[in-house]
Predicted model as a PDB file, atoms N, CA, C, CB and O in Angstrom, pLDDT in the B-factor column:
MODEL        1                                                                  
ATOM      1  N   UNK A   1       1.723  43.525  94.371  1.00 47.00           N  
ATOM      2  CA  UNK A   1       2.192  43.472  92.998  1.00 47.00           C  
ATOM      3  C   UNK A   1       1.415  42.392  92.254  1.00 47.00           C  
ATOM      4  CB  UNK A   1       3.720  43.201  92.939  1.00 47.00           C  
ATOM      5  O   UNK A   1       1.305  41.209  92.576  1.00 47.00           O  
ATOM      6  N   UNK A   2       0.850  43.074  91.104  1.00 49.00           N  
ATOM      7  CA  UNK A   2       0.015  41.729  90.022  1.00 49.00           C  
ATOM      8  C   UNK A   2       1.092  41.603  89.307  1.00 49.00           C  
ATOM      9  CB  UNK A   2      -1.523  42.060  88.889  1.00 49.00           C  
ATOM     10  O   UNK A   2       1.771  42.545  88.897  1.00 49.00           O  
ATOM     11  N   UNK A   3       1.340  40.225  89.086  1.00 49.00           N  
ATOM     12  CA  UNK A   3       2.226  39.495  88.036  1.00 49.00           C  
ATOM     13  C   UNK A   3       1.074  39.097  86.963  1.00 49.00           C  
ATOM     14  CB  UNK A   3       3.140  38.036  88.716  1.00 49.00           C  
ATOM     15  O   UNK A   3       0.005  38.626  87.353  1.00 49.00           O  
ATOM     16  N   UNK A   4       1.414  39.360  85.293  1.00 45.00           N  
ATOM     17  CA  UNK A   4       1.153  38.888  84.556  1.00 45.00           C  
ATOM     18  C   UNK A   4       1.949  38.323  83.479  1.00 45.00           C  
ATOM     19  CB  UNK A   4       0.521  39.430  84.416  1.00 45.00           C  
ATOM     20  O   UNK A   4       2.820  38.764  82.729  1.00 45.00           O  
ATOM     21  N   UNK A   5       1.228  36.933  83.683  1.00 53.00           N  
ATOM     22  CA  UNK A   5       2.256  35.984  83.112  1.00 53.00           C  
ATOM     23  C   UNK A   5       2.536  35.798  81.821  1.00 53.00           C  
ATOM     24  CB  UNK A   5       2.037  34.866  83.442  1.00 53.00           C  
ATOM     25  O   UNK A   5       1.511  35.903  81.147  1.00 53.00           O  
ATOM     26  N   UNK A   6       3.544  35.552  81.155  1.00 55.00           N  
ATOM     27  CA  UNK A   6       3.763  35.241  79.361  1.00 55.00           C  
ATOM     28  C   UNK A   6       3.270  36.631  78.843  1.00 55.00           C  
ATOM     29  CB  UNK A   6       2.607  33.732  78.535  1.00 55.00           C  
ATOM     30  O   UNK A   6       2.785  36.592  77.712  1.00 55.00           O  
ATOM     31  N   UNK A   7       3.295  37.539  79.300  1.00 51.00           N  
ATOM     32  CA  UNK A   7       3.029  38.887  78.537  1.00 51.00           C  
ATOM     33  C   UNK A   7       1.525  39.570  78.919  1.00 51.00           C  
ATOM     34  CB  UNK A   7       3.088  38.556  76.822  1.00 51.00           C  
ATOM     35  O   UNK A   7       0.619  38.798  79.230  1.00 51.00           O  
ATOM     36  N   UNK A   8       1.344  40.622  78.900  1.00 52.00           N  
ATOM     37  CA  UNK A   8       0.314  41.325  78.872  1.00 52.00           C  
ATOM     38  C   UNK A   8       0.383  42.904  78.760  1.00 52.00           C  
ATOM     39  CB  UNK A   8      -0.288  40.940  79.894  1.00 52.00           C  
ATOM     40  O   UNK A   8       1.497  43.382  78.544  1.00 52.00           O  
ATOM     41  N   UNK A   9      -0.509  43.611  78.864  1.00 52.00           N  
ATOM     42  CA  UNK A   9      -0.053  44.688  79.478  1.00 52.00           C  
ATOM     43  C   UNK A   9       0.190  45.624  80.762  1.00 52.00           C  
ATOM     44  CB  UNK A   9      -0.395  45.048  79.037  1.00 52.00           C  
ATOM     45  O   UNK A   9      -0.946  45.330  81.134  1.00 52.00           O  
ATOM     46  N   UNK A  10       0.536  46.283  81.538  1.00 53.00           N  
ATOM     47  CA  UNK A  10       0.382  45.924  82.893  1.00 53.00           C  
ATOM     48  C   UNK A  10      -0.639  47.564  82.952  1.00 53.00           C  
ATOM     49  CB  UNK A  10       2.153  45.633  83.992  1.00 53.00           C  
ATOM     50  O   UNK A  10      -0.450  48.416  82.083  1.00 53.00           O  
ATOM     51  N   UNK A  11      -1.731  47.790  84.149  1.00 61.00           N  
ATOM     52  CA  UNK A  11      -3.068  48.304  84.192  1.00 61.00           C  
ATOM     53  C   UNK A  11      -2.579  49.229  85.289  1.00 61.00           C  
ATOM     54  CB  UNK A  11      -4.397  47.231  84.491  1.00 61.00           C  
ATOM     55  O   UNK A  11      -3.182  50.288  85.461  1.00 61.00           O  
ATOM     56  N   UNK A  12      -1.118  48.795  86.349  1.00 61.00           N  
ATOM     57  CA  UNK A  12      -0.967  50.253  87.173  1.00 61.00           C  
ATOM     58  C   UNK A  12       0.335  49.824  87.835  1.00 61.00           C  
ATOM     59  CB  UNK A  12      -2.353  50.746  88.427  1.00 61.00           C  
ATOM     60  O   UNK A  12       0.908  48.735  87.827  1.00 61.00           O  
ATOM     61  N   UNK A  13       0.720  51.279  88.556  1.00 62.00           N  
ATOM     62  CA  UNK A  13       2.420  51.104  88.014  1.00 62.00           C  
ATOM     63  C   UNK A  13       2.840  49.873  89.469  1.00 62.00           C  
ATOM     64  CB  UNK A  13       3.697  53.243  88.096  1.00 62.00           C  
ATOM     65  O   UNK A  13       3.979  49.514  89.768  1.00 62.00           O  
ATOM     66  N   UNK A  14       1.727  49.503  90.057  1.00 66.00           N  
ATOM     67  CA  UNK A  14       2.682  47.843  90.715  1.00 66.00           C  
ATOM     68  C   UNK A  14       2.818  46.961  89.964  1.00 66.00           C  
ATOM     69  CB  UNK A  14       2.084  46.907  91.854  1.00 66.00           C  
ATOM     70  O   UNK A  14       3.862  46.328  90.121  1.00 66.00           O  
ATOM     71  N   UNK A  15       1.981  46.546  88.947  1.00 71.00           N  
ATOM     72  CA  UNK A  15       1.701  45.492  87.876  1.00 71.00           C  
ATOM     73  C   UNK A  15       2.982  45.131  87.613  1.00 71.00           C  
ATOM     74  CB  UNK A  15       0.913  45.930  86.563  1.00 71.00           C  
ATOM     75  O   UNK A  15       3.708  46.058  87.973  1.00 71.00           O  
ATOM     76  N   UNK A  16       3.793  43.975  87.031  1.00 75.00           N  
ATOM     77  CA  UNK A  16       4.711  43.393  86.239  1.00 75.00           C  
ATOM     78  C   UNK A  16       4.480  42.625  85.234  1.00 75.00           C  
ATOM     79  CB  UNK A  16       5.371  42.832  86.822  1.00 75.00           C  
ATOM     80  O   UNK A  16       3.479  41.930  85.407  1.00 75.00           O  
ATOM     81  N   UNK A  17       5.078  42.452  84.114  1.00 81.00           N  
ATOM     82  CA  UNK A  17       4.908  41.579  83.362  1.00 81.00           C  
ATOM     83  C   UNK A  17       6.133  40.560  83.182  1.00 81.00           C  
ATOM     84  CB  UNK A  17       4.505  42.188  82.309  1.00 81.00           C  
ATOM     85  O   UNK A  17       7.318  40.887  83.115  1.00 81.00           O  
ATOM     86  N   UNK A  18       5.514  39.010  83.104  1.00 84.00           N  
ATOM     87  CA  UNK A  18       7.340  37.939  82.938  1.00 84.00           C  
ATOM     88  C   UNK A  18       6.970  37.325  81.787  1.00 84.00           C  
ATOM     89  CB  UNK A  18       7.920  36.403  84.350  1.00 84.00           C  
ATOM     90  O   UNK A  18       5.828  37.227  81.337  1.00 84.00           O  
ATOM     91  N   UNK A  19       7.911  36.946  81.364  1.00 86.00           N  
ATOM     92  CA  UNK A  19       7.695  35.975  80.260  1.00 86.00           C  
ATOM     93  C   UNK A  19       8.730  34.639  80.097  1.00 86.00           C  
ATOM     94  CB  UNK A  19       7.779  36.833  78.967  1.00 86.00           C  
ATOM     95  O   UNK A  19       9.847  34.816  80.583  1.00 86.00           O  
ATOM     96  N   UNK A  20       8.501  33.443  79.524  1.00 89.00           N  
ATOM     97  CA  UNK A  20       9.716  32.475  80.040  1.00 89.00           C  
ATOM     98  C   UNK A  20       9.709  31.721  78.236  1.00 89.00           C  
ATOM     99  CB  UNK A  20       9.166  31.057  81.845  1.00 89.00           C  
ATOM    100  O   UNK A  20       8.762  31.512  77.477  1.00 89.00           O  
ATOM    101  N   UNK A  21      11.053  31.503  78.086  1.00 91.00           N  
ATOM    102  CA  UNK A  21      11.410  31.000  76.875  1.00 91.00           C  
ATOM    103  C   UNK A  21      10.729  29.270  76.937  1.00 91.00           C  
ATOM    104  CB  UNK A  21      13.220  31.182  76.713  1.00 91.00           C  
ATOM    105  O   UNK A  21      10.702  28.753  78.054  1.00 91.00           O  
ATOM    106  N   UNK A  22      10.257  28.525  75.850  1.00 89.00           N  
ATOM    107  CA  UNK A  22       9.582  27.824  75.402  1.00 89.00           C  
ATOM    108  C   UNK A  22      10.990  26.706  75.128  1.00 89.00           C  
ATOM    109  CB  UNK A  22       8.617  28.506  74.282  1.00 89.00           C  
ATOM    110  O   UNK A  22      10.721  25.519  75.313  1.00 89.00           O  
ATOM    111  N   UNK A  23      11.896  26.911  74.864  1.00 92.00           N  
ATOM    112  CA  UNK A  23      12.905  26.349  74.244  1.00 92.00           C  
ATOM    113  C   UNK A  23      14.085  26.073  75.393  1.00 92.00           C  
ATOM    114  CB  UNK A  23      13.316  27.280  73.046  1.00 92.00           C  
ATOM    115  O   UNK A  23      14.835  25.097  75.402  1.00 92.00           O  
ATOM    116  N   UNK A  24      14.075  26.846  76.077  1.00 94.00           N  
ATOM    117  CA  UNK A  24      15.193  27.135  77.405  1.00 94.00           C  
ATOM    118  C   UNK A  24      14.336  27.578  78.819  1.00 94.00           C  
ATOM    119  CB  UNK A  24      16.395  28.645  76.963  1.00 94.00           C  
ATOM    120  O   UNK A  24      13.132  27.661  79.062  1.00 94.00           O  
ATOM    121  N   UNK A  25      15.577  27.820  79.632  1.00 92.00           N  
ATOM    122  CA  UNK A  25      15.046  27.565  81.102  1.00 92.00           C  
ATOM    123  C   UNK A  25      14.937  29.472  81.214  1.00 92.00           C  
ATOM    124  CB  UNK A  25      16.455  26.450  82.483  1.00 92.00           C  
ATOM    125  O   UNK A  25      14.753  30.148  82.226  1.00 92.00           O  
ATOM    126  N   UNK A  26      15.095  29.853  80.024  1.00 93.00           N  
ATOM    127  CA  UNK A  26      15.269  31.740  80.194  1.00 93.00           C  
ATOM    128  C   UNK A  26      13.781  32.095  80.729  1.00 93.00           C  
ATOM    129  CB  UNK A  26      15.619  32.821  78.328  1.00 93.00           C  
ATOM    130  O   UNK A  26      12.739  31.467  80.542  1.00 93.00           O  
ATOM    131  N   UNK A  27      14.049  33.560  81.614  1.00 89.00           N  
ATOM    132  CA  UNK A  27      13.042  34.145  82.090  1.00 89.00           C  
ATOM    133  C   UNK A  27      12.935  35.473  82.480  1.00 89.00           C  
ATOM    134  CB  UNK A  27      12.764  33.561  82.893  1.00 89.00           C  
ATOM    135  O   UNK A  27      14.009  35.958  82.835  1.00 89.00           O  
ATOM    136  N   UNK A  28      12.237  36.010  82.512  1.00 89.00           N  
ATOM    137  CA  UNK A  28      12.631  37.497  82.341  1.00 89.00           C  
ATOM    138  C   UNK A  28      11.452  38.359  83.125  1.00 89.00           C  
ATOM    139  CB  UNK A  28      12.728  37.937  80.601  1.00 89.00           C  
ATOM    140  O   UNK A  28      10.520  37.584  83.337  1.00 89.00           O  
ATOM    141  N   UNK A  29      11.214  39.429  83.534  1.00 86.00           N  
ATOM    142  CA  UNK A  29      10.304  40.055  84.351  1.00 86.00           C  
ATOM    143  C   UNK A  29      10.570  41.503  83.966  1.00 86.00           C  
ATOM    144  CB  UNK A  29      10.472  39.704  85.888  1.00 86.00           C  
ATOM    145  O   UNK A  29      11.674  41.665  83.446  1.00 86.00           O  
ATOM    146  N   UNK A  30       9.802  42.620  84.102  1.00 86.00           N  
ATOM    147  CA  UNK A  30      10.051  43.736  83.342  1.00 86.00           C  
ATOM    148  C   UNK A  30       8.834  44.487  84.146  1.00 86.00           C  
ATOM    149  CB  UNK A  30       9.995  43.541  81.574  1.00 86.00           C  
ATOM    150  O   UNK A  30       8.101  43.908  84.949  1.00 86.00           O  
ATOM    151  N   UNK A  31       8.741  45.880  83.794  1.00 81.00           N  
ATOM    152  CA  UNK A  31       8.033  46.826  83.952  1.00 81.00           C  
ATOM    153  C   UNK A  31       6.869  46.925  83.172  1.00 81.00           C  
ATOM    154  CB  UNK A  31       8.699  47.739  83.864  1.00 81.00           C  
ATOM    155  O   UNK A  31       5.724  46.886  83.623  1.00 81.00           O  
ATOM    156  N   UNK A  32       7.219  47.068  81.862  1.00 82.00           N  
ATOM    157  CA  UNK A  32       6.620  46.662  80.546  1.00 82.00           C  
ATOM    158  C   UNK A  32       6.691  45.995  79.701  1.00 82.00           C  
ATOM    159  CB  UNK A  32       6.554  47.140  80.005  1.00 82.00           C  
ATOM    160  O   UNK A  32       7.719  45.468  79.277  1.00 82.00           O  
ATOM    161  N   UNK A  33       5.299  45.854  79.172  1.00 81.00           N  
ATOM    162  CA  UNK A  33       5.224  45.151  77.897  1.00 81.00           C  
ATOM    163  C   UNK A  33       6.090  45.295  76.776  1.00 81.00           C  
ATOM    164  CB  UNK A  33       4.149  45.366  77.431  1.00 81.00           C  
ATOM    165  O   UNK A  33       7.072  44.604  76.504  1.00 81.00           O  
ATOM    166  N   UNK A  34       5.602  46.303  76.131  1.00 86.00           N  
ATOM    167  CA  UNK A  34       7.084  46.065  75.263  1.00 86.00           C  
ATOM    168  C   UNK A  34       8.629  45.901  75.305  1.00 86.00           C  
ATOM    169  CB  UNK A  34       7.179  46.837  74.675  1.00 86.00           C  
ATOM    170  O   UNK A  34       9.501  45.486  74.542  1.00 86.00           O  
ATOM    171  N   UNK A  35       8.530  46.604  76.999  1.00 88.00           N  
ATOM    172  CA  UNK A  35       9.868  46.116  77.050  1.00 88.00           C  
ATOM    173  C   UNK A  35      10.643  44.674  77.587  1.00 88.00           C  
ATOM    174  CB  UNK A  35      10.318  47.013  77.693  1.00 88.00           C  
ATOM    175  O   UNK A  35      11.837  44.414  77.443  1.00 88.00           O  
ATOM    176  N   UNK A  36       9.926  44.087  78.040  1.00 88.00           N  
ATOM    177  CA  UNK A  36       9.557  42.523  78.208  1.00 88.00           C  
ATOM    178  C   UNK A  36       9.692  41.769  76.574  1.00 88.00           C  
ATOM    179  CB  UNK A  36       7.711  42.380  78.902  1.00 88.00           C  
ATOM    180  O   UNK A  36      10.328  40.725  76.433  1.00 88.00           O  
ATOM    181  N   UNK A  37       9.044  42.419  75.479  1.00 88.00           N  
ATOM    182  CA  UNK A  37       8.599  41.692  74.303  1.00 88.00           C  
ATOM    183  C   UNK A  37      10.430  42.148  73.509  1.00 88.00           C  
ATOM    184  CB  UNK A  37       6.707  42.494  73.406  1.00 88.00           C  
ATOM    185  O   UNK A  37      11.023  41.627  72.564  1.00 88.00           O  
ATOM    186  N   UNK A  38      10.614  42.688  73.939  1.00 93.00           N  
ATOM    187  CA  UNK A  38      12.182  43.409  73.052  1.00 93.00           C  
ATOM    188  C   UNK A  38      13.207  42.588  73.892  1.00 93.00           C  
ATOM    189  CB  UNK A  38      12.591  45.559  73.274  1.00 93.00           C  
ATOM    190  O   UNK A  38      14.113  41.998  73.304  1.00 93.00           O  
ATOM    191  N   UNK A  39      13.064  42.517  75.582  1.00 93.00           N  
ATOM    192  CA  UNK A  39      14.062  41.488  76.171  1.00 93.00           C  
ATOM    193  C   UNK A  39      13.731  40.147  75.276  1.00 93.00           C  
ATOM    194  CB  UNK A  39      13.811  41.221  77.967  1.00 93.00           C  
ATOM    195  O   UNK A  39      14.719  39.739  74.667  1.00 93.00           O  
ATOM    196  N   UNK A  40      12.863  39.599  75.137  1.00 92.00           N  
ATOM    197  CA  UNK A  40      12.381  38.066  74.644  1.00 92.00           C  
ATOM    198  C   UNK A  40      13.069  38.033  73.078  1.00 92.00           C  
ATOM    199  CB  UNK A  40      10.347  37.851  74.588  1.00 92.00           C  
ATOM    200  O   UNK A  40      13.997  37.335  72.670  1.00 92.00           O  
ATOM    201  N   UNK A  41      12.349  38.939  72.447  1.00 92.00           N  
ATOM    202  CA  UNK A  41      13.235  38.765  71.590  1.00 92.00           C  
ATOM    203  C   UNK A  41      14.663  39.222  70.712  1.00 92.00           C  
ATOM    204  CB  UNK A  41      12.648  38.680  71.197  1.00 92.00           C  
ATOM    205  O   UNK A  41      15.092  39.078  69.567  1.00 92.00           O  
ATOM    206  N   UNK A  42      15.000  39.703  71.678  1.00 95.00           N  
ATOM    207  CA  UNK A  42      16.949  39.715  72.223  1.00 95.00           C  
ATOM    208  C   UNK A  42      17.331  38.325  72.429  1.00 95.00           C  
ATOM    209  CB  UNK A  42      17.407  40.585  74.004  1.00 95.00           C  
ATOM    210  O   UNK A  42      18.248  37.627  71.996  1.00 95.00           O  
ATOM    211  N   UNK A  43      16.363  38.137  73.210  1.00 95.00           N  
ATOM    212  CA  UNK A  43      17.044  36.607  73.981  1.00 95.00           C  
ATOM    213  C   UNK A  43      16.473  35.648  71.909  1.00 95.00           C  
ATOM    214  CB  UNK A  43      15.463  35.691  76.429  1.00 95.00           C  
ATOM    215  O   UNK A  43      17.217  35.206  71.034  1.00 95.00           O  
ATOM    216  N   UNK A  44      15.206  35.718  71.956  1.00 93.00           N  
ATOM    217  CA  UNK A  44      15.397  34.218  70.929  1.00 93.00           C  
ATOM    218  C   UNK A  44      16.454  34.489  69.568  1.00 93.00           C  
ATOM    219  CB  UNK A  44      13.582  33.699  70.128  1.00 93.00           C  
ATOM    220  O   UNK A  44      16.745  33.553  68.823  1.00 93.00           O  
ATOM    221  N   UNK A  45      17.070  36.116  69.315  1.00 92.00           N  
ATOM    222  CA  UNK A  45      17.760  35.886  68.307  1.00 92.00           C  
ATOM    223  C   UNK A  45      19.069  35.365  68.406  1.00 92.00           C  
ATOM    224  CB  UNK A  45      17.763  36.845  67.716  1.00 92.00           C  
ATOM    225  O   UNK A  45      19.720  34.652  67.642  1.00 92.00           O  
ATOM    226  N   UNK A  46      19.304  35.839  69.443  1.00 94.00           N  
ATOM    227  CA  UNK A  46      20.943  35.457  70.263  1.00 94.00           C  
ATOM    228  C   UNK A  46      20.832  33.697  70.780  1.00 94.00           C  
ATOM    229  CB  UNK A  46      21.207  36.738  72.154  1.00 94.00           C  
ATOM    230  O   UNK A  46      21.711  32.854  70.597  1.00 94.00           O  
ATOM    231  N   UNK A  47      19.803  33.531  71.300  1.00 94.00           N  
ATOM    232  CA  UNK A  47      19.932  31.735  71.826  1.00 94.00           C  
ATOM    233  C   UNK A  47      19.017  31.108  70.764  1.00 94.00           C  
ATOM    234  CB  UNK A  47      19.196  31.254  73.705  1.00 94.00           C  
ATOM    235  O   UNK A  47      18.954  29.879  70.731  1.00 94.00           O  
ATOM    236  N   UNK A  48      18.521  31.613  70.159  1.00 93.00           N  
ATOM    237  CA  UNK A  48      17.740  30.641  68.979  1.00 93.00           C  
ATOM    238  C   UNK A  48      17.319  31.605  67.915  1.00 93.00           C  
ATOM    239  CB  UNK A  48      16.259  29.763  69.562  1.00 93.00           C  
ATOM    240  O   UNK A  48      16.406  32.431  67.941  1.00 93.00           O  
ATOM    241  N   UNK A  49      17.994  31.382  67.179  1.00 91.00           N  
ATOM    242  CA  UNK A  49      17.990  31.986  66.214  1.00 91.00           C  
ATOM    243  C   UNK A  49      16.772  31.379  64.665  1.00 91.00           C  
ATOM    244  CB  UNK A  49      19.533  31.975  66.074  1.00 91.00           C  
ATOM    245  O   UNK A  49      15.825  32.056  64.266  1.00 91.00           O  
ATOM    246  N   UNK A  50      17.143  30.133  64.132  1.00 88.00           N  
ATOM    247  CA  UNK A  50      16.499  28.973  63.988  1.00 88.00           C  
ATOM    248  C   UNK A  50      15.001  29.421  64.036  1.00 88.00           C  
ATOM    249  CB  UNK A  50      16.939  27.928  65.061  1.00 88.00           C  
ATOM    250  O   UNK A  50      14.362  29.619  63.002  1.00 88.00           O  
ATOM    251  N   UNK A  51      14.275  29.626  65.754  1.00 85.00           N  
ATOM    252  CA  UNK A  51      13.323  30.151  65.768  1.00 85.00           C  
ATOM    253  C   UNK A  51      12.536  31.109  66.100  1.00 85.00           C  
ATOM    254  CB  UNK A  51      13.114  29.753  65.888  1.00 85.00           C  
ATOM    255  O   UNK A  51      11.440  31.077  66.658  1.00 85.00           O  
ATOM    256  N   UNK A  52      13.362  32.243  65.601  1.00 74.00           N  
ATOM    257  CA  UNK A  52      13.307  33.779  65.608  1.00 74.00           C  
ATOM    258  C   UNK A  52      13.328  34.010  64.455  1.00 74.00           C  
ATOM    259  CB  UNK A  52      14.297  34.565  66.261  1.00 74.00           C  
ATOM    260  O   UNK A  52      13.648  35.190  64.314  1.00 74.00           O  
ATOM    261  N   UNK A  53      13.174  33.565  63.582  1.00 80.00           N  
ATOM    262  CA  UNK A  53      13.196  33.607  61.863  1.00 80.00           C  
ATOM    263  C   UNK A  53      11.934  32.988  61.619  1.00 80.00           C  
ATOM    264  CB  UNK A  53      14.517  32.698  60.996  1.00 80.00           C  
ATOM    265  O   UNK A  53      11.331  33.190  60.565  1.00 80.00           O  
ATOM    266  N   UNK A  54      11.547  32.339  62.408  1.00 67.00           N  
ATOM    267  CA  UNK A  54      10.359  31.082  61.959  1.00 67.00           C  
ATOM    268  C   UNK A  54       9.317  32.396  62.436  1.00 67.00           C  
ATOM    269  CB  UNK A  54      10.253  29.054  63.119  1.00 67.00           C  
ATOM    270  O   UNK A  54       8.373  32.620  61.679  1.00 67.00           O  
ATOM    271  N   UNK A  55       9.428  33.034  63.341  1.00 51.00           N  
ATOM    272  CA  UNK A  55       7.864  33.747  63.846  1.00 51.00           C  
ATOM    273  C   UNK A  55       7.510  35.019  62.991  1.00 51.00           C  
ATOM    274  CB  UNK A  55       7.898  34.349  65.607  1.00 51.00           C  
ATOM    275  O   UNK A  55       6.466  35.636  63.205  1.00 51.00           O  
TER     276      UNK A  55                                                      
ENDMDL                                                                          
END                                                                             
């Protein structure tokens, strides 16, 4: 399994993608990219809201 870290896209179906909140100890791992990018930002509107408005 290739892990790619803080986002990418993944190139074949072992690949994963994680991503980890900047603000908190949150972390997340996924199949896909976008669906990795839709968990993340689930998570910053609900735990930070503040800076989910800012991006």
């Amino acid at each position: 399994m290739n892990t790619k870290r803080n986002g990418a896209y993944v190139g074949s179906t072992t690949d994963v993608v994680e991503r980890s909140c900047e603000h908190c100890d949150w972390h997340a791992v996924d199949d896909t990219y976008p669906d990795l990018i839709e968990r993340y930002q689930d998570h910053l509107r609900e735990e930070h809201p503040k800076v989910w408005l800012r991006r």
